[in-house]
C-alpha positions as semicolon CSV with decimal commas, in nm:
position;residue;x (nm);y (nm);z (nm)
1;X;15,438;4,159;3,827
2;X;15,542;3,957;3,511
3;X;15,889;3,969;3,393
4;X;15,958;3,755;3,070
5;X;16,251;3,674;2,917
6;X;16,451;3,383;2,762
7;X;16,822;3,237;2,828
8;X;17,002;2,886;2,734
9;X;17,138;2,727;3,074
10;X;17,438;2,499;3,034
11;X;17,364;2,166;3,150
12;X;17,622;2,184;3,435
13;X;17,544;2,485;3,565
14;X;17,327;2,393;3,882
15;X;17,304;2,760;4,013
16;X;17,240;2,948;3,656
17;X;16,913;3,035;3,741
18;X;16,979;3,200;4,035
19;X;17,311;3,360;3,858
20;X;17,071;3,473;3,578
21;X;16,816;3,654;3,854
22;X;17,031;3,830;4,037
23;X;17,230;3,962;3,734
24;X;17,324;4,350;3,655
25;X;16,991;4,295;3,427
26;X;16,763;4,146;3,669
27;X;16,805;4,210;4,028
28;X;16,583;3,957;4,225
29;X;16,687;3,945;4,639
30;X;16,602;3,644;4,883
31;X;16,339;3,390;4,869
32;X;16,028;3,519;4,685
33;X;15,665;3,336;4,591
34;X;15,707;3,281;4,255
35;X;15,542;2,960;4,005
36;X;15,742;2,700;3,826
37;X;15,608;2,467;3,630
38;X;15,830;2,220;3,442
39;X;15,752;1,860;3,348
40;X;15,807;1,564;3,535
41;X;15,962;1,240;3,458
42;X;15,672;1,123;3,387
43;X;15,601;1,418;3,103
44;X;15,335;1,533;3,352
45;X;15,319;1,910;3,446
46;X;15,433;2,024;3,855
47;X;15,406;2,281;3,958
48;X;15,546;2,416;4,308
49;X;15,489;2,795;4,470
50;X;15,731;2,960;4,687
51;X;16,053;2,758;4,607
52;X;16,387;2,929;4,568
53;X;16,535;2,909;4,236
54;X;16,842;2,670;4,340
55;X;16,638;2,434;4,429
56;X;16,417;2,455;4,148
57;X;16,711;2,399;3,916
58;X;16,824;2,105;4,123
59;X;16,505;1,948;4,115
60;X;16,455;2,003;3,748
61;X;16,510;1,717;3,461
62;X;16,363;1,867;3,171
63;X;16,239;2,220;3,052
64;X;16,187;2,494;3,303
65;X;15,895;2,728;3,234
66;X;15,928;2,988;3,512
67;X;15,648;3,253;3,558
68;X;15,740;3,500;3,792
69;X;15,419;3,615;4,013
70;X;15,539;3,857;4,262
71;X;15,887;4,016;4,309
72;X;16,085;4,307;4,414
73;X;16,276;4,482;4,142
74;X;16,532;4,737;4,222
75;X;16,530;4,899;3,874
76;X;16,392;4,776;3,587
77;X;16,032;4,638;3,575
78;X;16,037;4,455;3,216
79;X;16,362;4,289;3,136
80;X;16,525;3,989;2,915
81;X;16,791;3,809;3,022
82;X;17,006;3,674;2,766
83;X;17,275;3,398;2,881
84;X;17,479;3,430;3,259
85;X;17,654;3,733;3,396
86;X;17,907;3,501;3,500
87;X;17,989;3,400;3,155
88;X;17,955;3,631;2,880
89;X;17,977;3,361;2,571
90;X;17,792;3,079;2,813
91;X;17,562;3,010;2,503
92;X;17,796;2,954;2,270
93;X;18,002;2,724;2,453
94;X;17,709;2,504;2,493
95;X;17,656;2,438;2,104
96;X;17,817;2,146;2,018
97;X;17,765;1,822;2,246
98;X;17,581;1,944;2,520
99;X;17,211;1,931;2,595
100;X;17,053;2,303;2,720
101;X;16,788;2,401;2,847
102;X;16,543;2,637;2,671
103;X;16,428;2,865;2,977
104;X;16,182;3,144;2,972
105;X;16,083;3,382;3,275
106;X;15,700;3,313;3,143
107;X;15,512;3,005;3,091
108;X;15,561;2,904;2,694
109;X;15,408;2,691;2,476
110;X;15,518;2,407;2,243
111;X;15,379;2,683;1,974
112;X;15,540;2,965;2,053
113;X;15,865;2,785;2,082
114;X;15,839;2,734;1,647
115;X;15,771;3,097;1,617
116;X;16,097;3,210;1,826
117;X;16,352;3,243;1,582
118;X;16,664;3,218;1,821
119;X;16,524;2,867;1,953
120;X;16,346;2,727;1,619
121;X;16,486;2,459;1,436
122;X;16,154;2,388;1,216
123;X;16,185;2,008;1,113
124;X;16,465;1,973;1,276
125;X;16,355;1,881;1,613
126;X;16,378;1,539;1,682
127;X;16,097;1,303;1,818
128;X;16,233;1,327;2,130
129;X;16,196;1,735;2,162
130;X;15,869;1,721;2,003
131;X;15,782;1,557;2,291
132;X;15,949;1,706;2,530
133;X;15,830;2,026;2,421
134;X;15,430;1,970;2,311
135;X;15,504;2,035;1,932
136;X;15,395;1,703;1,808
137;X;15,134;1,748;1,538
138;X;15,252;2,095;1,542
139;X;15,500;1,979;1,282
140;X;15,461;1,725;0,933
141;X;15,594;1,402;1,060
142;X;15,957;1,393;0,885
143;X;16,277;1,465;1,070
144;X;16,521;1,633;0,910
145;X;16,928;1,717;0,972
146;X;16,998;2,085;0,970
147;X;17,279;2,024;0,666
148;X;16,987;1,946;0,449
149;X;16,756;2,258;0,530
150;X;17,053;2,453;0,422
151;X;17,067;2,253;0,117
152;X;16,683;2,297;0,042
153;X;16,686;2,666;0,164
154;X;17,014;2,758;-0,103
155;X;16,786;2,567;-0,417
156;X;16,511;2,787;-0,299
157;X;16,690;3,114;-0,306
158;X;16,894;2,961;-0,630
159;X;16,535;3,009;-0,816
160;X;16,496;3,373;-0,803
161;X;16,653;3,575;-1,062
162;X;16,607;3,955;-0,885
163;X;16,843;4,013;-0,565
164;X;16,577;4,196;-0,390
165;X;16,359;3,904;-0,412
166;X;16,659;3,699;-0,257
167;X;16,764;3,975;0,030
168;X;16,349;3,944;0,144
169;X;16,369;3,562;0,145
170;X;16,697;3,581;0,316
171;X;16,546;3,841;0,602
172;X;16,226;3,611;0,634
173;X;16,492;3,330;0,701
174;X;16,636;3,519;0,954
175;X;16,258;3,645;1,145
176;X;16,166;3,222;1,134
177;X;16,506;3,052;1,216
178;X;16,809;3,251;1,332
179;X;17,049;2,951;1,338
180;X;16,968;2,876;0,973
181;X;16,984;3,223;0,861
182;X;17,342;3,201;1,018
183;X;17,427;2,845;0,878
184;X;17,354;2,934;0,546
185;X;17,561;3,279;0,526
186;X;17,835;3,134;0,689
187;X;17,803;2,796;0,447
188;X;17,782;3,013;0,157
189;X;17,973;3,375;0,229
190;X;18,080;3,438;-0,147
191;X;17,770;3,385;-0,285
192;X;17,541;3,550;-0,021
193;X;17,746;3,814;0,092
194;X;17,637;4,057;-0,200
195;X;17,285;3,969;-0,117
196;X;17,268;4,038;0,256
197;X;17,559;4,368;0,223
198;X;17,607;4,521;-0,100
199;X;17,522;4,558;-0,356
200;X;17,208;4,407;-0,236
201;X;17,106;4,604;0,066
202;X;17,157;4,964;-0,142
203;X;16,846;4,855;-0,326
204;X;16,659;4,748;-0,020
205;X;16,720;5,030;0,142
206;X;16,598;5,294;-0,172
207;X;16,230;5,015;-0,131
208;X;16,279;4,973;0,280
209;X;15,926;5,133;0,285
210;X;15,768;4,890;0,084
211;X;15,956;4,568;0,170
212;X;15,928;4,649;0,494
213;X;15,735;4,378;0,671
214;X;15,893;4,332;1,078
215;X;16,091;4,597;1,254
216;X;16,466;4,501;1,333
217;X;16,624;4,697;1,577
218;X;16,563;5,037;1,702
219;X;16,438;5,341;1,535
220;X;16,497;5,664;1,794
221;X;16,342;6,011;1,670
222;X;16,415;6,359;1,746
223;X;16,133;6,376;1,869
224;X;16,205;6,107;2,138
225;X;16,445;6,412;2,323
226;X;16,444;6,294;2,671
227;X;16,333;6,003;2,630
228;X;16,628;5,781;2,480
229;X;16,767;5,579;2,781
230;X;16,351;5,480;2,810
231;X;16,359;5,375;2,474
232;X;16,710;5,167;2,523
233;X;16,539;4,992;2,812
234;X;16,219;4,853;2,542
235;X;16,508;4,684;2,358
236;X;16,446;4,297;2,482
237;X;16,843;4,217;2,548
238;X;17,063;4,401;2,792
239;X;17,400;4,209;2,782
240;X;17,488;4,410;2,400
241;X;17,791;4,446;2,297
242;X;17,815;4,578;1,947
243;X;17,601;4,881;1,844
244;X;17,598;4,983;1,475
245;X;17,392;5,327;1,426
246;X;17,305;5,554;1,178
247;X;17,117;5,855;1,093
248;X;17,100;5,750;0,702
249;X;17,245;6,118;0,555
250;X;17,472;5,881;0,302
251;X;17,418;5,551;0,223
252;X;17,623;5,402;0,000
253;X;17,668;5,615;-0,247
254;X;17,291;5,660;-0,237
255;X;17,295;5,993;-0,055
256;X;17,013;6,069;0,210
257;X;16,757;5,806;0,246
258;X;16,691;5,901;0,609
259;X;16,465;5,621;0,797
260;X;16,533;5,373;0,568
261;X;16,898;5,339;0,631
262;X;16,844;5,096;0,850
263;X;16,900;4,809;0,625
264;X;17,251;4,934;0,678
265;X;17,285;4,824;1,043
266;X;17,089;4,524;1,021
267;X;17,292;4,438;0,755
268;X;17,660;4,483;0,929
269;X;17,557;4,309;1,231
270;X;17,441;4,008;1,038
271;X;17,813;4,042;0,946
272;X;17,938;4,092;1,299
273;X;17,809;3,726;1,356
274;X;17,831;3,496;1,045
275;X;18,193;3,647;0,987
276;X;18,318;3,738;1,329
277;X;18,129;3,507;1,555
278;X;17,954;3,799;1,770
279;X;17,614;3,639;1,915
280;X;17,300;3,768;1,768
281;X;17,169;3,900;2,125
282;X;17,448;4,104;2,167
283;X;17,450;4,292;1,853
284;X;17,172;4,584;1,842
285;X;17,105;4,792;1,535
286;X;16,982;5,159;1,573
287;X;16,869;5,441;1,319
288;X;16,844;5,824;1,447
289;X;16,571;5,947;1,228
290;X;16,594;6,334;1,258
291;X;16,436;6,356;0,905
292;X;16,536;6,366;0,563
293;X;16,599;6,611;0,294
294;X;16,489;6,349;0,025
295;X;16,198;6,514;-0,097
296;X;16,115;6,185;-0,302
297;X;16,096;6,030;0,079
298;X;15,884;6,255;0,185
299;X;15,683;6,237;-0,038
300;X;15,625;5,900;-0,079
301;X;15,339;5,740;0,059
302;X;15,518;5,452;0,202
303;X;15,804;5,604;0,354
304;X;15,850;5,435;0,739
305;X;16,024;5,771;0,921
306;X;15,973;6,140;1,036
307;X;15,792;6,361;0,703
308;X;16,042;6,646;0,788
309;X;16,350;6,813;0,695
310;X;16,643;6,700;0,863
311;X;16,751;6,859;1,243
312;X;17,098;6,973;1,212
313;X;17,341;7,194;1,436
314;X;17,301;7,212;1,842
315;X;16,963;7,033;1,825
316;X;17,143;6,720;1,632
317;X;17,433;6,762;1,830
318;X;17,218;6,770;2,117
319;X;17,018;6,488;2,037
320;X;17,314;6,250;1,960
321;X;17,547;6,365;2,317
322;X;17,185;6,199;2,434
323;X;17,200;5,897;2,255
324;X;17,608;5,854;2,394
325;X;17,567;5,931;2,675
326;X;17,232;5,699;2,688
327;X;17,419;5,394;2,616
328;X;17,692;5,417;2,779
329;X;17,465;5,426;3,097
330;X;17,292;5,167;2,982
331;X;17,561;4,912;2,827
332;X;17,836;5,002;2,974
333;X;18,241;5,138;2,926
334;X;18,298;4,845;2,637
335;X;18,023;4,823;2,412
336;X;18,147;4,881;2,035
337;X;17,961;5,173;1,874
338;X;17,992;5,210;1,545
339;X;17,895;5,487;1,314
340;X;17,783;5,428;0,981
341;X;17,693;5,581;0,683
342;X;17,703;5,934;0,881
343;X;17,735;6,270;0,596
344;X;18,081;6,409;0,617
345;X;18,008;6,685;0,807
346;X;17,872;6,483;1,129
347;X;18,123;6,155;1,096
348;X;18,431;6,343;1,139
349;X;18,313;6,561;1,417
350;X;18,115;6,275;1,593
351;X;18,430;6,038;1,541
352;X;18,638;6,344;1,729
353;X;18,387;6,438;1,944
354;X;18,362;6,071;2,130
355;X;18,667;5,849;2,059
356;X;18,826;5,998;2,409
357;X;18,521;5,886;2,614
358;X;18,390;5,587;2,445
359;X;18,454;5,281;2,240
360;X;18,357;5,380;1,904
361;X;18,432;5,320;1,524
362;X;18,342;5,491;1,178
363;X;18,397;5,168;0,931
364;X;18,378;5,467;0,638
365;X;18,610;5,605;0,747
366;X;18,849;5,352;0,964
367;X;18,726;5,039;0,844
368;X;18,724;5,132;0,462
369;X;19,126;5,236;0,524
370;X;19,218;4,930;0,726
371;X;19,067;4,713;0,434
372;X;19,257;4,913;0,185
373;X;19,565;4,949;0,355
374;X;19,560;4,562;0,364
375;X;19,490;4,507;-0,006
376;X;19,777;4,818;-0,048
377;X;20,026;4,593;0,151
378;X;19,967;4,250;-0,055
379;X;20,001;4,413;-0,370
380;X;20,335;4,547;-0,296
381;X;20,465;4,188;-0,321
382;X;20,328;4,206;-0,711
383;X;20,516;4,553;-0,788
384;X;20,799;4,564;-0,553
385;X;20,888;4,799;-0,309
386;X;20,763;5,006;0,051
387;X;20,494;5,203;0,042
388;X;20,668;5,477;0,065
389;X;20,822;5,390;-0,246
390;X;20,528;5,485;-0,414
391;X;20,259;5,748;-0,498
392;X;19,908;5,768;-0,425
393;X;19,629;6,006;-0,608
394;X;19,248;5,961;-0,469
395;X;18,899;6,071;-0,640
396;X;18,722;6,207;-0,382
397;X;18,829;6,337;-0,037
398;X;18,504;6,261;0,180
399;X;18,499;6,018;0,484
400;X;18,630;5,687;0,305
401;X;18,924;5,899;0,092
402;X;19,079;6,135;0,388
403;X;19,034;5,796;0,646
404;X;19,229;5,568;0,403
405;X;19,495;5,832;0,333
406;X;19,564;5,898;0,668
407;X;19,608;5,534;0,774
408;X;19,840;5,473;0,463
409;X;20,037;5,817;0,623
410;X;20,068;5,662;0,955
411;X;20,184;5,322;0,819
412;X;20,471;5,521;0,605
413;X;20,570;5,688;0,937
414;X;20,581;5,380;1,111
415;X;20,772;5,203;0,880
416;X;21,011;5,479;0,751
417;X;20,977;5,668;1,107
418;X;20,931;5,994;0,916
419;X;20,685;6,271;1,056
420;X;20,379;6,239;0,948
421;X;20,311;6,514;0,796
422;X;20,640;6,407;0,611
423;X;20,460;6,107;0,498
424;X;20,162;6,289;0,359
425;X;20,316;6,446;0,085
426;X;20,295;6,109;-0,070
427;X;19,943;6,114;-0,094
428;X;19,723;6,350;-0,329
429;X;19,360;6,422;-0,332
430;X;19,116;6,506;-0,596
431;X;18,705;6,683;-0,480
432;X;18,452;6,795;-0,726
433;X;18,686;7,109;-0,699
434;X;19,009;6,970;-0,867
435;X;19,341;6,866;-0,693
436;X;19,360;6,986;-0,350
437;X;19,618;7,218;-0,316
438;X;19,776;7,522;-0,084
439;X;19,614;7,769;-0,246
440;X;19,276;7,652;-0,157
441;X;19,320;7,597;0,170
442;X;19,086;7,863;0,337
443;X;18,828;7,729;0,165
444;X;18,873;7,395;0,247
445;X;18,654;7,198;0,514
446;X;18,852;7,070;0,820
447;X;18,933;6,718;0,734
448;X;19,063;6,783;0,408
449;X;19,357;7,051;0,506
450;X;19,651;6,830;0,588
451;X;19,591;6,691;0,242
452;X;19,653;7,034;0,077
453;X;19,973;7,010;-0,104
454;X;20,215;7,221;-0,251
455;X;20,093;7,208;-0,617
456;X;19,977;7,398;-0,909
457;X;19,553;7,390;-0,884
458;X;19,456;7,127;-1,128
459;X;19,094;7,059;-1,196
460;X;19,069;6,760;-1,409
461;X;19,161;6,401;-1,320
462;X;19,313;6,326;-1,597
463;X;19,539;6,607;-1,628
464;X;19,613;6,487;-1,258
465;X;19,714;6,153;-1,345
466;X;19,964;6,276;-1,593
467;X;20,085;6,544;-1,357
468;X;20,133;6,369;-1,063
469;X;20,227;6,005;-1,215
470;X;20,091;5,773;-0,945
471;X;20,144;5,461;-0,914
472;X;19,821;5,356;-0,698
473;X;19,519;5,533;-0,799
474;X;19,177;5,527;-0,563
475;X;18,829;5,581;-0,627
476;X;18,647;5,666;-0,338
477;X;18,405;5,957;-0,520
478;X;18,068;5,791;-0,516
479;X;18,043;5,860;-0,889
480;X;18,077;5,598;-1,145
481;X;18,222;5,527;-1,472
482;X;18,474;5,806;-1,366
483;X;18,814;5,619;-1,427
484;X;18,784;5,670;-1,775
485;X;18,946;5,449;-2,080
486;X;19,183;5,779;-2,108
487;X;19,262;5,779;-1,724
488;X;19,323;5,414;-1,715
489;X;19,570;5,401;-2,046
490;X;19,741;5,672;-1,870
491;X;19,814;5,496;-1,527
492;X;19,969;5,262;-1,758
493;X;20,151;5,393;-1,950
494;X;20,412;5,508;-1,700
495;X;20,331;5,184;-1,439
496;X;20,396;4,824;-1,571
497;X;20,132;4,727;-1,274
498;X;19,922;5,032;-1,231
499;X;19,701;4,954;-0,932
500;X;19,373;5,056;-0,980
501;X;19,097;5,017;-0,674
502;X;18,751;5,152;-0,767
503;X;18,589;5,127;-0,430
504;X;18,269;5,332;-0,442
505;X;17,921;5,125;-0,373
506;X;17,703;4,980;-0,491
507;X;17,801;4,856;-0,807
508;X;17,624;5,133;-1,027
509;X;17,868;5,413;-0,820
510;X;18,198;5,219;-0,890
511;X;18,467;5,438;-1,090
512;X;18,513;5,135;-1,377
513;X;18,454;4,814;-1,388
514;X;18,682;4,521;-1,401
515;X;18,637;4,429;-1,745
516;X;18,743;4,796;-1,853
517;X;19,009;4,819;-1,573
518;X;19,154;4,451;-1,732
519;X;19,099;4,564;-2,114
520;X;19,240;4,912;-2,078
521;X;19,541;4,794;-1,932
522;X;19,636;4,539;-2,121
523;X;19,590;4,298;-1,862
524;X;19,864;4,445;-1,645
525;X;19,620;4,671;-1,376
526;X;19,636;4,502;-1,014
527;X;19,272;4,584;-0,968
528;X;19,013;4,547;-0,683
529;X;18,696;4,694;-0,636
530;X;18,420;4,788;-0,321
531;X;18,119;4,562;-0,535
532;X;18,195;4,241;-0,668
533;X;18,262;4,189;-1,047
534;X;18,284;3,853;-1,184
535;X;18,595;3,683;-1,358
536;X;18,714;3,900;-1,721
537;X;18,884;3,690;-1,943
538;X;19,103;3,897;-2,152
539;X;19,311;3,799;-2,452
540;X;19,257;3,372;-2,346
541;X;19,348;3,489;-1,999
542;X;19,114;3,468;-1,691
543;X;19,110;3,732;-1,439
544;X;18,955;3,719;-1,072
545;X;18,926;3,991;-0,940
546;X;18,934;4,131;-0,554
547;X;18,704;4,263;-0,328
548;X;18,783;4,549;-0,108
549;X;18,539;4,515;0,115
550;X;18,491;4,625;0,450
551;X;18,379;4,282;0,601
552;X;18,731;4,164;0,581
553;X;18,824;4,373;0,837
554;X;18,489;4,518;1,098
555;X;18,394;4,221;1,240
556;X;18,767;4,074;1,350
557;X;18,822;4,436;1,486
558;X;18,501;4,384;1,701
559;X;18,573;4,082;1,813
560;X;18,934;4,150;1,902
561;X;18,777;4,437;2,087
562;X;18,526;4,207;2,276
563;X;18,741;3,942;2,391
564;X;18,989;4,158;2,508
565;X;18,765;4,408;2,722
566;X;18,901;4,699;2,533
567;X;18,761;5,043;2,600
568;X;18,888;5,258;2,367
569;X;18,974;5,210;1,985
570;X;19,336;5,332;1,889
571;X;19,484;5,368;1,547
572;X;19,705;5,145;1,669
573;X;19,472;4,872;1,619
574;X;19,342;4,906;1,310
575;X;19,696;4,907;1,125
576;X;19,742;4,543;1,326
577;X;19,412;4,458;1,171
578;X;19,512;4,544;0,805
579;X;19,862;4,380;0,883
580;X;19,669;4,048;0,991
581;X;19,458;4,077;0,651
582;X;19,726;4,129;0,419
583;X;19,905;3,830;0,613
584;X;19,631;3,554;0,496
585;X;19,722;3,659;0,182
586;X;19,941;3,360;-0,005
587;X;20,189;3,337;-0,257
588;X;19,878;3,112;-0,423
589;X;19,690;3,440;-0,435
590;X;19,911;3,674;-0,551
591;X;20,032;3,451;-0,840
592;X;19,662;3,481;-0,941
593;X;19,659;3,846;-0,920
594;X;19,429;3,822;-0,611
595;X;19,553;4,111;-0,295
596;X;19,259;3,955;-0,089
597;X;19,222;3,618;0,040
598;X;18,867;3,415;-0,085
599;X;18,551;3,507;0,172
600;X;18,543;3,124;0,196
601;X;18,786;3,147;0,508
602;X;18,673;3,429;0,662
603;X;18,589;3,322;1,036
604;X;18,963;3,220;1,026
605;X;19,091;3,484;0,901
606;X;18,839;3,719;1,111
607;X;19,003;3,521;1,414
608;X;19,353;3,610;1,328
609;X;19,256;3,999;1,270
610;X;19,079;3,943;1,659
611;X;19,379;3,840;1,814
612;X;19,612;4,118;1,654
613;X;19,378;4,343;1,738
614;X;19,360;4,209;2,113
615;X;19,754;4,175;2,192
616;X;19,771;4,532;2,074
617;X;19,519;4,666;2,308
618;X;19,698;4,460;2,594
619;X;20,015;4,644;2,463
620;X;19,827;4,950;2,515
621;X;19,698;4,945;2,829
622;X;19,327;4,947;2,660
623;X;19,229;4,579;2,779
624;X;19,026;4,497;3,055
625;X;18,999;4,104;3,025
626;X;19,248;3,965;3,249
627;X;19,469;3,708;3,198
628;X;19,544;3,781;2,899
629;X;19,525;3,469;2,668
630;X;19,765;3,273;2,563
631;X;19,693;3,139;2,251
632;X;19,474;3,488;2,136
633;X;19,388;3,284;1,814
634;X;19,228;2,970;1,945
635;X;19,089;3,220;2,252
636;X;18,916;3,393;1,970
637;X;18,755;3,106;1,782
638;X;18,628;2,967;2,138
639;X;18,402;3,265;2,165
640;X;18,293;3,245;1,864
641;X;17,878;3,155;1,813
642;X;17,825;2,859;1,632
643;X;17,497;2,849;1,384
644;X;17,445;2,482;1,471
645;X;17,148;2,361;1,632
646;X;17,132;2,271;2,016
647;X;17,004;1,976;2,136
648;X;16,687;2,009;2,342
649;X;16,606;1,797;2,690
């Protein structure tokens, strides 16, 4: 029986091996034939049957190639092992001085080790490791530092003008060399942030079909009923720890793109790492393709997913309690699920539905508010006042609107320790149907009830500006160019710093642009956006605007989550996360109009979001990490993966 997989063994650990075997993943008992061959100081090849692993990882100076030839399994009969059980970031720990050892349960070649993206480091392997490791000749003869392929690698995506064309070369980074593709995002956040997330990634996924070149991740049908924990088991890692699904109903503001959504997750968990630190191994994206009703899709002769309209009520709802219930089994009490880009009809109920049983999180609708409520918080030292001070009126009352008013609700409570459904009346919401009001409220879906408030109906926005007289106005409709020159001259007219955040996605979807938000204002809006927009310079006066974007806030939260062992998420948590946010925001920034910090610090700030988020789920009884650390901050950074290259025996 042949069981392959691949690990990195710290240098000092004499016994990893043997840890590694008899893992939860890969349950190996006693002394068992088995060949090793590894090389000999002498560079020749040895090769030894019937040792036990111990002593084959005493005995070893160099790389271990380990072929597995006969063995008992208790479970599983294919798995990959990625790092120790013992210690969960043993890899990343190992990245900066120490040598490692590249170890794979099958006998490798100096070949295959260039075409493994985790282990690759193209021409950076010294002359040393190309001997070590047979890839001399393999490689032109020039040895170069990893800071320089990032250099090269940012003048070659500097030369195309189309975004697509740089999101492909970026994704073909990522299939060749995984510590690159990481080195260069995390090198270069502002500028290749929109190409990897959005805007970027809305257009990939509309052309998935026909970019599409290697599967990432894993694509689970309705058809595969039954079947799902098999399917979890093909996946080559078993230690994951963040899961980002979808079931592509609502992309962006895109609307149903079914199968291809699942740019979406690839994208995020990209995120997860460069931003938060989570390894690569551990994250695992997923798309539930129960069809589409985008009759373009199905039509189209390149479209990647199921040619059929879309499953809905018990067999959806039966399909998905599979998928839960599937990973849970297979990953565990603490692995992060989280939702994304779900229609408003499944997010809410599947956010209900599972929050008591597992650790999961909509970032439409909880990370979208958290990221708000941060920007919400800075800007209050520009305009004075609580929050409660102040009036709020939304476009659009789907998943990102109702989340983002609710967390704002529960802040006010907190702060002003009203009721909440005292703080509510604060906040106002505008649908397709008008101003959402008491005497709709039988027609109203579920999630948008405790928004009905005591008001005449009103159907326009702009008569509900000038009824209502907010002071912070949201966009969150999926519709652009709908904060009109009128709606915009209004909000100022009664606020000296109207605060304006057009947060639909991608950039085509958002309610105005910064430019008009700037120009109709007079230069007075406080304004923010969900796509980026480039400096305005209005009237000899340059304005930068922020970015309300999610990434701020996700992959701190899942970090926090990891390091601390939590097992539920609690709302708790995310107003900690927002608070941390709006924290890193200086006086430096605000005199520049800014209510975010700059991308350029984001693994710092991601840390500090980690830790607030961890010390409140050790308030709460949610943590399962014990001790808890001290210093939460520096705990945080320690864990997190470091794009560098390792240094090969």
């Amino acid at each position: 029986m042949s069981i392959k997989g691949t690990t990195v063994m710290n240098n000092n650990s004499v016994s990893g091996v043997s840890r590694m075997m008899q893992s939860q993943s890969l349950r190996v008992s006693g002394r068992y034939p088995m060949v090793v061959s590894m090389m000999n100081r002498n560079g020749r090849p040895e090769t030894s049957v019937g040792v036990s692993v111990d002593n084959v990882v005493k005995e070893v100076n160099g790389p271990i190639l380990v072929e597995v030839v006969d063995c008992k399994l208790k479970q599983q009969s294919s798995v990959v092992v990625e790092g120790s059980s013992d210690d969960m970031y043993i890899e990343d720990t190992s990245t900066k001085d120490e040598y490692v050892t590249p170890l794979s349960v099958s006998v490798a070649s100096g070949y295959s080790l260039l075409r493994n993206p985790r282990h690759n480091k193209g021409l950076a392997f010294t002359e040393n490791e190309r001997d070590a490791h047979y890839i001399r000749g393999l490689l032109p003869p020039v040895v170069v530092k990893q800071d320089l392929q990032v250099k090269k690698t940012m003048n070659d995506l500097r030369q195309y003008e189309v975004p697509l064309h740089k999101y492909q070369a970026m994704m073909a980074l990522q299939e060749r060399n995984e510590r690159l593709f990481y080195k260069l995002l995390v090198e270069n956040v502002e500028e290749l942030l929109p190409i990897v997330y959005t805007p970027t990634v809305g257009e990939a996924c509309q052309k998935y079909g026909t970019i599409f070149k290697r599967p990432q991740g894993l694509f689970i049908t309705i058809e595969d009923k039954g079947r799902i924990l098999e399917i979890l088991n093909n996946w080559p890692e078993k230690d994951i720890q963040v899961i980002v699904v979808t079931d592509g109903e609502r992309i962006l503001g895109l609307g149903d793109l079914g199968c291809q959504g699942m740019g979406i997750p690839v994208g995020k968990l990209s995120l997860y790492t460069a931003l938060g630190g989570i390894r690569p191994s551990a994250c695992l994206p997923i798309t539930i393709d129960v069809g589409t009703n985008n009759e373009k899709l199905l039509n189209d002769e390149f479209y990647i997913g199921l040619r059929q309209k879309r499953a809905t009520g018990q067999e959806y709802a039966e399909l998905m309690n599979e998928f839960m219930s599937a990973v849970k089994q297979n990953y565990g009490e603490k692995v992060l699920i989280q939702f994304e880009d779900f229609a408003n009809h499944n997010a809410f109920d599947l956010l209900a539905k599972y929050s008591p049983t597992h650790l999961v999180f909509n970032d439409d609708i909880q990370g979208t508010a958290s990221v708000v409520l941060a920007g919400l918080i800075s800007a209050l030292k520009l305009v004075g006042g609580s929050l409660a001070d102040h009036r709020f009126l939304f476009l659009g009352a789907g998943e990102a609107g109702t989340g983002i008013a609710e967390l704002i609700a529960l802040e006010i409570s907190k702060q002003t320790r009203a009721p909440l459904e005292e703080a509510r009346k604060k906040i106002y919401l505008v649908d397709s149907k008008g101003l959402i009001v008491k005497s709709r409220l039988n027609s109203l879906q579920h999630f948008k009830k405790p928004w009905a408030q005591e008001h005449q109906p009103v159907t326009d926005l702009l008569d509900a500006v000038k009824a209502i007289r907010p002071t912070v106005l949201i966009g969150s409709s999926g519709v652009g160019q709908t904060f009109t020159k009128e709606v915009v001259e209004t909000m100022s007219s009664f606020n000296k710093k109207p605060i304006i955040l057009a947060l639909s996605n991608p950039t085509s979807k958002s309610e105005c642009t910064a430019e008009q938000a700037y120009t109709w204002s007079e230069g007075r809006a406080i304004f923010a956006s969900g796509s980026p927009f480039g400096p305005v310079e209005y009237n000899g006066k340059v304005y930068v605007s922020g970015q309300s974007n999610n990434a701020y806030i996700f992959p701190g939260l899942g970090l926090g989550l990891i390091i601390s062992g939590a097992i539920r998420v609690h709302d708790d948590m995310l107003l900690a996360a927002s608070e941390a946010l709006a924290a890193q925001v200086t006086l430096e920034h605000i005199e520049k109009g800014l209510i975010y910090p700059p991308f350029t610090n984001i693994r710092k700030i991601s840390a500090h979001i980690a830790a607030k988020v961890a010390a409140k789920a050790y308030e709460l009884d949610l943590a399962s990490r014990f001790p808890q650390p001290e210093n939460l901050v520096a705990y945080a950074e320690s864990c997190m993966y470091s794009p560098n290259y390792q240094k090969y025996r």
